[in-house]
Backbone as CSV, one residue per row, in Angstrom:
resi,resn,N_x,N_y,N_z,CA_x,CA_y,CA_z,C_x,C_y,C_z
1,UNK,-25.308,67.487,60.499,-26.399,68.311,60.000,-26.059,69.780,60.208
2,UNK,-26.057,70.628,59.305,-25.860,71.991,59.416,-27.158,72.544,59.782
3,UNK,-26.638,73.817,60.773,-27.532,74.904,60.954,-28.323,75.827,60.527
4,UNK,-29.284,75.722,60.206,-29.985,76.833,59.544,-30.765,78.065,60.468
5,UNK,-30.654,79.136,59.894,-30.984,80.255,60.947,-32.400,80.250,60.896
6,UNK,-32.580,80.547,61.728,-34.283,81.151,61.298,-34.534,82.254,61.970
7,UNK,-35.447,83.290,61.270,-35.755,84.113,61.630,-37.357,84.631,61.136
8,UNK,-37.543,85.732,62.190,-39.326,85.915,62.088,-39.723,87.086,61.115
9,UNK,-40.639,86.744,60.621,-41.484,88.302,59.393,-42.212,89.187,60.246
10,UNK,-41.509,90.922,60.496,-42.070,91.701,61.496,-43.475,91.891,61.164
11,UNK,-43.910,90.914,59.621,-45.447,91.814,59.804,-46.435,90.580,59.937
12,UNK,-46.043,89.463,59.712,-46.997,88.326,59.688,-46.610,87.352,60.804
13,UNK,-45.170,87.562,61.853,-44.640,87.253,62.864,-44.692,85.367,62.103
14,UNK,-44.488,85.368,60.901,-44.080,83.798,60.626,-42.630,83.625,60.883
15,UNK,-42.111,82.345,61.783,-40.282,82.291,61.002,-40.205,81.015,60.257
16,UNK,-39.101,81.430,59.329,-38.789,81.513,58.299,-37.398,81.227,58.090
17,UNK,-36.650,80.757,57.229,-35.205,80.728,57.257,-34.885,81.930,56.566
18,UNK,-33.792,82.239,57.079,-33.142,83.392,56.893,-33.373,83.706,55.565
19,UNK,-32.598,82.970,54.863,-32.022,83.214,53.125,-33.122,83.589,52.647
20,UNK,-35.165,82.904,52.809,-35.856,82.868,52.020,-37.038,84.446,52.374
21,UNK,-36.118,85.364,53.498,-36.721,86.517,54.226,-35.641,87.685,53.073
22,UNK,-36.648,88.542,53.336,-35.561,89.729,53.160,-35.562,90.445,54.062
23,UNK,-33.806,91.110,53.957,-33.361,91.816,55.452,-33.542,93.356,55.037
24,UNK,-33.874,93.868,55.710,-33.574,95.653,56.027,-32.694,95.720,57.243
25,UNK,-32.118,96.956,56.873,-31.099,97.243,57.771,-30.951,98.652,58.302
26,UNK,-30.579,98.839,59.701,-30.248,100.696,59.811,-28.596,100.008,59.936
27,UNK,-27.821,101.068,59.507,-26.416,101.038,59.781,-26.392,102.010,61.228
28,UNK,-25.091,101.685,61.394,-24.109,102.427,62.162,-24.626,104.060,62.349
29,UNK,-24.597,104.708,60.698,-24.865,106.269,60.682,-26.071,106.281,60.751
30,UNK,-27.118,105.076,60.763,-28.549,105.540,61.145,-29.024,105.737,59.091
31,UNK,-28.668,105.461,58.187,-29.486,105.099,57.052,-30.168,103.966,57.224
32,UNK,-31.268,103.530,56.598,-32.050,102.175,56.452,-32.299,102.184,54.927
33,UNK,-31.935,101.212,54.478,-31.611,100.593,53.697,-31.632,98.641,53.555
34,UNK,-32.197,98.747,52.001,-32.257,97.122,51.991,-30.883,96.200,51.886
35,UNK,-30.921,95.062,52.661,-29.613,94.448,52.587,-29.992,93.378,51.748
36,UNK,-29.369,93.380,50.499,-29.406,92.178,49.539,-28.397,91.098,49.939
37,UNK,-27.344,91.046,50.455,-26.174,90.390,50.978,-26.518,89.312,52.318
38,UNK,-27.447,90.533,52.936,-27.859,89.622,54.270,-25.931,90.259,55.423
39,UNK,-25.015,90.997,54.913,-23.739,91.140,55.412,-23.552,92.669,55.774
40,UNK,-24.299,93.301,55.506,-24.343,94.997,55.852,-24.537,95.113,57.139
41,UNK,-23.604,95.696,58.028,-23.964,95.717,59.544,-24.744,96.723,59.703
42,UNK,-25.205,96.668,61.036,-26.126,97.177,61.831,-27.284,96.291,62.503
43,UNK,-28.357,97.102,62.568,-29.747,96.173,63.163,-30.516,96.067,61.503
44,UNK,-30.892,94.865,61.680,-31.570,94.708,60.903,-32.715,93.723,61.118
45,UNK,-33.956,93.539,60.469,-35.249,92.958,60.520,-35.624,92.700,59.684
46,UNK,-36.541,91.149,59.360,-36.978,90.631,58.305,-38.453,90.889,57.696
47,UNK,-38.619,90.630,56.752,-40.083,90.579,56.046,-40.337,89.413,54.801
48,UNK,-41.258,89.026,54.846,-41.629,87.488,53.900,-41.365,88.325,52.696
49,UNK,-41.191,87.642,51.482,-40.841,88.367,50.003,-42.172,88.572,49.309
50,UNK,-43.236,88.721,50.351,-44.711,88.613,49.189,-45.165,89.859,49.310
51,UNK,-46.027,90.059,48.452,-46.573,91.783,48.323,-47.754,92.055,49.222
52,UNK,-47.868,90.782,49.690,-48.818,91.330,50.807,-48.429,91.706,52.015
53,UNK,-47.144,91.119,52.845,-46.406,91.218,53.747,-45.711,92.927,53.656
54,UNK,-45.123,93.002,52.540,-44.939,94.549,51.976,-45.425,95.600,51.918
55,UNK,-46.974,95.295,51.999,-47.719,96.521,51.636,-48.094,96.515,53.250
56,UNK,-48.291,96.039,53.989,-49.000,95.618,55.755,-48.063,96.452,56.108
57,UNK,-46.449,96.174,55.993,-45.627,96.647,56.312,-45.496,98.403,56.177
58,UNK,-45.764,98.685,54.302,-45.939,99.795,54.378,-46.955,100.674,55.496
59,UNK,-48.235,100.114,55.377,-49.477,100.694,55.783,-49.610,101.094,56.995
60,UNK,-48.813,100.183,58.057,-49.064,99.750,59.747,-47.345,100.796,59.545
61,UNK,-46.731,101.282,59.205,-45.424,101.624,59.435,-44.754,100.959,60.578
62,UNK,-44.162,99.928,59.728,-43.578,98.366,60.858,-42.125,98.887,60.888
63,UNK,-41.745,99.697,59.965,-40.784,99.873,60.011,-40.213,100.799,61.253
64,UNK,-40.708,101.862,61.246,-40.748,102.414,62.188,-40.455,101.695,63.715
65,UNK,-41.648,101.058,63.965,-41.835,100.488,65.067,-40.140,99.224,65.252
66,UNK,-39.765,98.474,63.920,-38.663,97.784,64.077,-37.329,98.628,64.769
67,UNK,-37.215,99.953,64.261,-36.017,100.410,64.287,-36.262,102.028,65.260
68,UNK,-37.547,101.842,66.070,-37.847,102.757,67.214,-37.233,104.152,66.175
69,UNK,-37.703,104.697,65.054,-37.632,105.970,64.681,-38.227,105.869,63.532
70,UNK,-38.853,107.356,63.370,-39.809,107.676,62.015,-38.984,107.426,60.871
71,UNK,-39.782,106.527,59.720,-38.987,105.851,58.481,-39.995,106.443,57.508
72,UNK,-38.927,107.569,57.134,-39.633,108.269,55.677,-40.427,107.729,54.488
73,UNK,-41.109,107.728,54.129,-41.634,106.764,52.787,-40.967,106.619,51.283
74,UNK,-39.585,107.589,51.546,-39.029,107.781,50.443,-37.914,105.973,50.744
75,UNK,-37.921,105.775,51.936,-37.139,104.435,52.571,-37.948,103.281,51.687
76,UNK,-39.503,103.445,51.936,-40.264,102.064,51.602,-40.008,102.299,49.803
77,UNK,-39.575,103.267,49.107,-39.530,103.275,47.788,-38.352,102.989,47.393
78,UNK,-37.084,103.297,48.481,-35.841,102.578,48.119,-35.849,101.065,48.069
79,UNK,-36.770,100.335,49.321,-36.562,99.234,49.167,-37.824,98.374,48.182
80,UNK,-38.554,98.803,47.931,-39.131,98.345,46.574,-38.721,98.377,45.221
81,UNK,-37.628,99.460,45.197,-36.813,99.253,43.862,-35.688,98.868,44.073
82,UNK,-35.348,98.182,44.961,-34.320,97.340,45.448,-33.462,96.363,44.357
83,UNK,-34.589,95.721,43.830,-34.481,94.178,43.426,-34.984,93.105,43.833
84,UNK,-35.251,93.466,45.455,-35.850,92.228,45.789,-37.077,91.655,45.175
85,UNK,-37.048,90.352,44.890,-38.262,89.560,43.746,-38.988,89.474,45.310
86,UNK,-40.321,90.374,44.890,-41.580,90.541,45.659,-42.415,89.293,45.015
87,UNK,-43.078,88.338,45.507,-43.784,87.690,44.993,-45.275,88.113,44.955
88,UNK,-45.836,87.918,44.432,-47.316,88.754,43.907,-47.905,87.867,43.941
């Protein structure tokens, strides 16, 4: 039987398997940015793919709190035009 990861949604604290979360990431130089790959190093933290989990996230600035530094809002607009399929 293979391993499956699991991991938790910083805004609804559900876990979740990895693949079906999306990752954000800070790198190395300190950008945050969405990881579509799930392979971009640094720290990174999950969130459920629904628009409600997204917007909590926006509102409560989870982001912030994930990556202990102020996360511009121009960040939450990079990763909404990401690609990632937000479910509605």
């Amino acid at each position: 039987m293979k391993h499956i990861p699991v991991r938790t949604c910083i805004v609804c604290r559900t876990p979740n398997s990895k693949r079906e979360l999306l990752r954000i990431v800070r790198t190395p130089e300190g950008e945050i940015l969405p990881d579509l790959t799930g392979k971009v190093a640094g720290r990174g933290c999950y969130i459920c793919a629904s628009e409600e989990c997204f917007e909590k996230m926006f509102a409560k600035k989870l982001l912030s709190r994930a990556f202990k530094r102020e996360v511009p809002k121009e960040v939450y607009d990079k990763i909404r035009a990401s690609g990632y399929e937000i479910k509605r």
